[in-house]
C-alpha positions in Angstrom: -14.4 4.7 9.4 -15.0 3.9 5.9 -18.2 3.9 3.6 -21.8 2.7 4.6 -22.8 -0.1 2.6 -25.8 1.4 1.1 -23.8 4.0 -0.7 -21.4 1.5 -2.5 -24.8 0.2 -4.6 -22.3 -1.0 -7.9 -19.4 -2.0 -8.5 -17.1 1.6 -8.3 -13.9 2.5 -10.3 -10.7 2.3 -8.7 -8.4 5.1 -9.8 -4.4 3.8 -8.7 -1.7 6.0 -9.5 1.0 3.6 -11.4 3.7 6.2 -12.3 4.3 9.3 -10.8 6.0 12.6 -12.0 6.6 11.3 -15.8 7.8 13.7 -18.6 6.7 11.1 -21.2 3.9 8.1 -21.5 4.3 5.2 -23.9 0.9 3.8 -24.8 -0.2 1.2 -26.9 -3.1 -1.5 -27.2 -3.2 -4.2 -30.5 -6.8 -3.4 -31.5 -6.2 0.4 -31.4 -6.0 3.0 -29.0 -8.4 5.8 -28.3 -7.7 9.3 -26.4 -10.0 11.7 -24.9 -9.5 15.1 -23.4 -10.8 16.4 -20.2 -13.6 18.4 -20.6 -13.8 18.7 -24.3 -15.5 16.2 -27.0 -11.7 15.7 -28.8 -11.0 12.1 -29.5 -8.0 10.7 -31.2 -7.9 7.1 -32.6 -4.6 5.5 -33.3 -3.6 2.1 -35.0 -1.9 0.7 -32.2 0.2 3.0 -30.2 1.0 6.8 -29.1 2.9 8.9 -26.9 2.2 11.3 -24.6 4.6 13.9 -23.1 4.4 17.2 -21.2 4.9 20.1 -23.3 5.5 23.7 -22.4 1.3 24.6 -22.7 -0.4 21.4 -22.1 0.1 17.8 -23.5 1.6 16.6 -27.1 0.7 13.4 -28.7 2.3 11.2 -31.4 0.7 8.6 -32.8 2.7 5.1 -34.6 1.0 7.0 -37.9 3.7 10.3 -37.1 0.8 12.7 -36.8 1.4 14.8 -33.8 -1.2 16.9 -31.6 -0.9 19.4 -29.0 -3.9 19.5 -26.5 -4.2 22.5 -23.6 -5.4 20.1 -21.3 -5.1 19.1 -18.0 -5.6 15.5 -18.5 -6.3 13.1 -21.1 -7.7 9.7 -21.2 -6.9 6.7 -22.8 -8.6 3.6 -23.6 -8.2 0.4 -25.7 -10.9 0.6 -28.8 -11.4 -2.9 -28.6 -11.7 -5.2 -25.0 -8.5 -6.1 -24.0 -5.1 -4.9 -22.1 -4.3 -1.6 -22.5 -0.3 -1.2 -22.1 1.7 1.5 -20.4 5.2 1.0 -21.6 5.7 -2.8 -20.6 2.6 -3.4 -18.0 -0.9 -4.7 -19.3 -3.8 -2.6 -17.4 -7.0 -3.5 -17.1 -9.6 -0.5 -18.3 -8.2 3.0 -19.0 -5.2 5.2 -18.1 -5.5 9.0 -17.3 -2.5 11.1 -18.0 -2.8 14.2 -15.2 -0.5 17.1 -15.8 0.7 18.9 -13.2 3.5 21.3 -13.9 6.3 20.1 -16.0 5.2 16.2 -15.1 2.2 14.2 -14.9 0.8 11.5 -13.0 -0.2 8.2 -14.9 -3.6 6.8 -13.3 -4.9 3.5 -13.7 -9.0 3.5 -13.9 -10.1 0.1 -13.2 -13.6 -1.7 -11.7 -12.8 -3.1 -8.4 -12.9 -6.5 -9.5 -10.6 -6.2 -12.3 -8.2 -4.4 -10.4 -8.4 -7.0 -7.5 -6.5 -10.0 -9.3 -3.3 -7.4 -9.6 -3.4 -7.0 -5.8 -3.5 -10.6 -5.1 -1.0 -11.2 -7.7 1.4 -9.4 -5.6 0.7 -9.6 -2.9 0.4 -13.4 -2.3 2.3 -16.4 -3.2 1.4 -18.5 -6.6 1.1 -22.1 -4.8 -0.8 -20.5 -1.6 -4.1 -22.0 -0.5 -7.6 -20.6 -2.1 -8.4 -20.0 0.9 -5.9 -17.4 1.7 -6.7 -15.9 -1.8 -10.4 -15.4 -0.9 -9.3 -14.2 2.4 -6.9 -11.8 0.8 -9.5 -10.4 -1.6 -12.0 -9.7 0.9 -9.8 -7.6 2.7 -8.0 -6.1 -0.3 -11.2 -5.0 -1.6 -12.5 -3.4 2.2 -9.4 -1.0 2.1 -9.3 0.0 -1.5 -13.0 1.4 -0.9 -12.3 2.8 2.4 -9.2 4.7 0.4 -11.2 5.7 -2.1 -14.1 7.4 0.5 -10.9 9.4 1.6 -9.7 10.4 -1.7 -12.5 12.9 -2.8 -10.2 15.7 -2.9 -7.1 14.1 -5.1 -7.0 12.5 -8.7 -6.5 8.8 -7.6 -7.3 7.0 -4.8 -4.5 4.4 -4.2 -0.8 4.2 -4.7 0.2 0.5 -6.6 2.9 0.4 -4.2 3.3 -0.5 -0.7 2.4 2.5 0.1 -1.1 1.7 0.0 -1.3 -2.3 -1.7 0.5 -3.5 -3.6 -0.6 -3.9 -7.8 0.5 -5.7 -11.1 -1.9 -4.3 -13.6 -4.1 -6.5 -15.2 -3.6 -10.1 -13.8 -3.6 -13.4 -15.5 -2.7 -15.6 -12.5 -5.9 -18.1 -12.2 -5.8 -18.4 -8.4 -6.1 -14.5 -8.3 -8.9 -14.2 -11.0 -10.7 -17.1 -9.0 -10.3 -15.7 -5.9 -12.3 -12.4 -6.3 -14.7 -13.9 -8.5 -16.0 -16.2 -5.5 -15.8 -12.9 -3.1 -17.0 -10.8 -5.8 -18.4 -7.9 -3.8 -17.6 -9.4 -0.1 -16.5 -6.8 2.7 -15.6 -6.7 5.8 -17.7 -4.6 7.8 -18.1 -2.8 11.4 -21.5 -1.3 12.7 -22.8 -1.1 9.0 -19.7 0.4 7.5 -16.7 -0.9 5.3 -14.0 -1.9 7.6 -10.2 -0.6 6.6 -8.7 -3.8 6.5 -5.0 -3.0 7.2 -2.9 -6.3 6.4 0.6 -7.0 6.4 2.8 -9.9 5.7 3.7 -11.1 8.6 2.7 -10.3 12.2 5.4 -12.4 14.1 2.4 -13.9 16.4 1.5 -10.1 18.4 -0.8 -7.7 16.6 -0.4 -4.3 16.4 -3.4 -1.9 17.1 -4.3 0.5 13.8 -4.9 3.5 15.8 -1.5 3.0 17.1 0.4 2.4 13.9 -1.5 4.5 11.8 -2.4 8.0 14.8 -5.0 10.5 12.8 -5.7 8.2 9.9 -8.1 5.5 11.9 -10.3 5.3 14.8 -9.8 2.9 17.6 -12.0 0.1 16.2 -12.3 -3.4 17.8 -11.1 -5.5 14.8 -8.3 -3.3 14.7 -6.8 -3.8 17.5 -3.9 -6.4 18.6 -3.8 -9.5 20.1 -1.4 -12.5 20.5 -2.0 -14.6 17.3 0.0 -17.5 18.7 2.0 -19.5 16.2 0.2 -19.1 13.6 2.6 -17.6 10.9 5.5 -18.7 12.1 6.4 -20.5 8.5 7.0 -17.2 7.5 11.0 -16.5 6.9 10.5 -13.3 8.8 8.4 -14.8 12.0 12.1 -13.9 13.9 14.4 -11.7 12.4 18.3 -11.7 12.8 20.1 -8.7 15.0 20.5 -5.7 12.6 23.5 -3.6 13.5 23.2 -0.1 12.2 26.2 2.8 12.5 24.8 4.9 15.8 26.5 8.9 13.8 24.6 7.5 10.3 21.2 6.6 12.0 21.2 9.3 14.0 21.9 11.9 11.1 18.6 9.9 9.1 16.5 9.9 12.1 17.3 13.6 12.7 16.7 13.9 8.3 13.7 12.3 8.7 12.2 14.1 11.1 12.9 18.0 9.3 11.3 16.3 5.7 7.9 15.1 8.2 8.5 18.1 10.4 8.6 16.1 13.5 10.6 17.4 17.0 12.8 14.3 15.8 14.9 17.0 13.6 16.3 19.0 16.8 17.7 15.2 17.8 21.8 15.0 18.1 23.5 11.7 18.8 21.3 9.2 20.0 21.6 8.0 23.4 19.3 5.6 24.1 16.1 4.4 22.5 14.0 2.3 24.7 10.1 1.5 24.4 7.6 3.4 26.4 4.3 2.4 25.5 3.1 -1.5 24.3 -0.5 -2.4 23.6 -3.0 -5.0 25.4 -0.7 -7.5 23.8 2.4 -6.5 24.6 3.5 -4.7 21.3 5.5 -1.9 21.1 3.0 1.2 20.2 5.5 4.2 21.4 9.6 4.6 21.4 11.3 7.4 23.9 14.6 8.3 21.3 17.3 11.0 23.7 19.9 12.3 22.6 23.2 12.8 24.2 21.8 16.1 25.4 19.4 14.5 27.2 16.7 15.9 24.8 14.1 13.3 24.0 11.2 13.0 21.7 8.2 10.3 21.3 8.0 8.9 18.6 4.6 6.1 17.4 6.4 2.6 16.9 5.8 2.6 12.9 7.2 6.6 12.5 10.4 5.4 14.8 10.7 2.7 11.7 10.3 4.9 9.0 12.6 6.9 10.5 15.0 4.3 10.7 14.8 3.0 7.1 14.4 7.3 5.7 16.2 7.5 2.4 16.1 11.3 0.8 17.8 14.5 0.7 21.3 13.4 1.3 20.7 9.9 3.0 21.0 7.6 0.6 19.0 4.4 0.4 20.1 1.1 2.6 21.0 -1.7 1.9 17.8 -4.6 2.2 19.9 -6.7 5.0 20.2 -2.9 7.3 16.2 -1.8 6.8 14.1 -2.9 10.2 11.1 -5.2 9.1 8.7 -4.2 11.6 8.7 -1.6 14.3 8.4 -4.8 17.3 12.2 -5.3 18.3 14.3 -4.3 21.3 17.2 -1.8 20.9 20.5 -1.1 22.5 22.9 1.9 22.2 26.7 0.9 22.2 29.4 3.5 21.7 29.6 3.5 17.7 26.9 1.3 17.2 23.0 0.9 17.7 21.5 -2.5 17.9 17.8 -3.9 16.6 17.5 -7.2 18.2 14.9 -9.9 19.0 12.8 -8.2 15.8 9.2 -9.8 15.0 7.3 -9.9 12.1 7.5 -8.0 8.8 5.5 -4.6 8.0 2.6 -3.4 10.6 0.8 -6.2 12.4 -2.2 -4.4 11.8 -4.7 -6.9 11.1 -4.6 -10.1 8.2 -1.3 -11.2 8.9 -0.2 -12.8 5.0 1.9 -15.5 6.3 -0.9 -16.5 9.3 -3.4 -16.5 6.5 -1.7 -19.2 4.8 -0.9 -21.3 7.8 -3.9 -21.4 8.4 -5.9 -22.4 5.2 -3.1 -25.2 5.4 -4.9 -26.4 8.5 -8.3 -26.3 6.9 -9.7 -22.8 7.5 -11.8 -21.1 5.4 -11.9 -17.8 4.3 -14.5 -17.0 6.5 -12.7 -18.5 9.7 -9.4 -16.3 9.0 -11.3 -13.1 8.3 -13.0 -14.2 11.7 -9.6 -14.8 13.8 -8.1 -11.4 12.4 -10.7 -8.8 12.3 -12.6 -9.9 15.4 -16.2 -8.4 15.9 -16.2 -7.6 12.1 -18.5 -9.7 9.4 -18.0 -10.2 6.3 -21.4 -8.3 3.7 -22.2 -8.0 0.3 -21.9 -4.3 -0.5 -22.6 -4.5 -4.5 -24.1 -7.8 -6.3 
């Protein structure tokens, strides 16, 4: 469970990693750029712009002005001098950027207040014509899980990925819907029993939620406005409500599955050819929550319904990535096992079903809904607090 709402007082810093394993950080900002190190009272002030690579002892800095610093540090910040975007390369950012070495590489780390790193989430996460109401629905819940992330990241150097990974984020955001959006929430959470609710959302839910605990075993608890239910039709405007049969080569997903399973360490690595895949365990709602997968061999593993999926769509090592038309949207489908071929059919929804479906959303503030009222026919039980003014 996330946070109690009496220790999230003020509005916190969000720290989302933007670029991962860089040898080299472009930086700039019009009204001059100012970098700090970690742990030390160094400052550098450049013009306009600098850049940042790994060297073989710490970090090495060029400035527009072609002086040149090296700094035995394992970070350094960077901030505009003036209020405005700060840039990383192409993207506009909203507060300060922390370069964090690790190695050879480094890690480039957005800090950002929650509520100007909220209109980036809703940027891209949402559709520019959608209802208000869907925005402020969005934010709410955005801003629930990117605290409850950030309760769990104590022991790391950012709390959230800017990729689907975690939500997805464009940097500093000048859509007005967005901006609006979290400034009528600002500070709004869902909540269960007094703490911040994760508020797992995905785009589409194709009308049966999944339960968290099920998609998402040893990360969540089994919390009543996490679990599934039938959602009816609302939704079903999204392109991805029903999705066509994907045919996938039965040798070539068996070899990823069976990849997938030695990089996680899963009993899915010992797999050979698959034989059959056929659900064993659905929810109160009748969603898939658990896949059998045997092998010719008659060995069989169980597999949660969103690993089965990732397993599926696993690109590394030698399995190269697929093409979008052959990666499974959701893990809610029905499979059959031919001779040379293995086929996903009667597929629902896109992403995890856990909770705000994106597309429902919409329909709904199309009928009239508020904010409120969705947040209230997708996290059941839970209400929506203020947890900093």
């Amino acid at each position: 469970m996330g946070p109690t709402l009496d220790t999230v007082s003020r509005e916190p810093v969000i720290r989302v990693r933007i670029g991962r394993r860089l040898t080299q950080a472009v930086l700039s900002a019009p009204g001059g750029l100012v970098l700090s190190a970690e742990g030390a009272e160094q400052r550098l002030r450049f013009r306009q712009s600098a850049t940042v690579r790994v060297g073989e002892d710490g970090l090495v800095i060029r400035g527009d002005d072609g002086r040149a610093f090296r700094w035995d540090t394992g970070s350094v910040m960077a901030k505009p001098i003036e209020d405005g975007a700060l840039l990383f390369g192409e993207q506009r950012l909203p507060g300060g950027l922390a370069l964090v070495r690790s190695g050879a590489r480094m890690d480039a780390v957005n800090h950002a207040p929650i509520e100007q790193y909220l209109p980036g989430v809703l940027e891209r996460e949402l559709y520019p014509r959608w209802e208000p109401a869907a925005y402020r629905a969005q934010a709410i819940a955005a801003r629930s899980y990117a605290l409850w992330e950030r309760a769990r990241a104590a022991q790391r150097h950012y709390d959230l990925e800017s990729t689907t990974a975690s939500q997805a984020y464009a940097g500093r955001s000048t859509r007005p819907r967005a901006i609006q959006a979290v400034q009528d929430t600002r500070g709004q959470v869902l909540a269960y029993r007094g703490r911040v609710l994760p508020a797992f959302y995905s785009s589409s839910t194709g009308g049966t939620g999944q339960d968290a605990v099920y998609a998402f075993p040893d990360r969540v608890e089994d919390l009543p406005p996490l679990r599934g239910v039938r959602r009816g039709k609302w939704g079903d405007i999204s392109p991805m409500w029903r999705w066509a049969t994907i045919v996938r080569n039965r040798a070539t997903l068996s070899a990823r599955v069976r990849a997938w399973g030695a990089a996680t360490e899963s009993p899915a690595a010992q797999l050979g050819t698959i034989a059959s895949i056929r659900v064993v365990e659905r929810n109160n709602a009748g969603r898939p929550t658990v896949y059998e997968v045997k092998d010719t061999r008659r060995r069989a593993v169980r597999l949660p319904c969103e690993q089965l999926r990732f397993a599926c769509n696993y690109a590394g090592g030698e399995q190269p990535s697929l093409e979008r038309a052959q990666v499974l949207p959701s893990s809610h489908f029905s499979v059959r096992v031919g001779r040379n071929d293995v086929r996903f059919e009667n597929g629902r929804g896109f992403g995890h079903g856990v909770g705000l479906g994106q597309w429902g959303a919409q329909h709904l503030a199309q009928s009239g809904k508020s904010h409120l009222e969705i947040l209230a026919f997708y996290y059941r039980g839970a209400r929506v607090e203020r947890a900093y003014p």
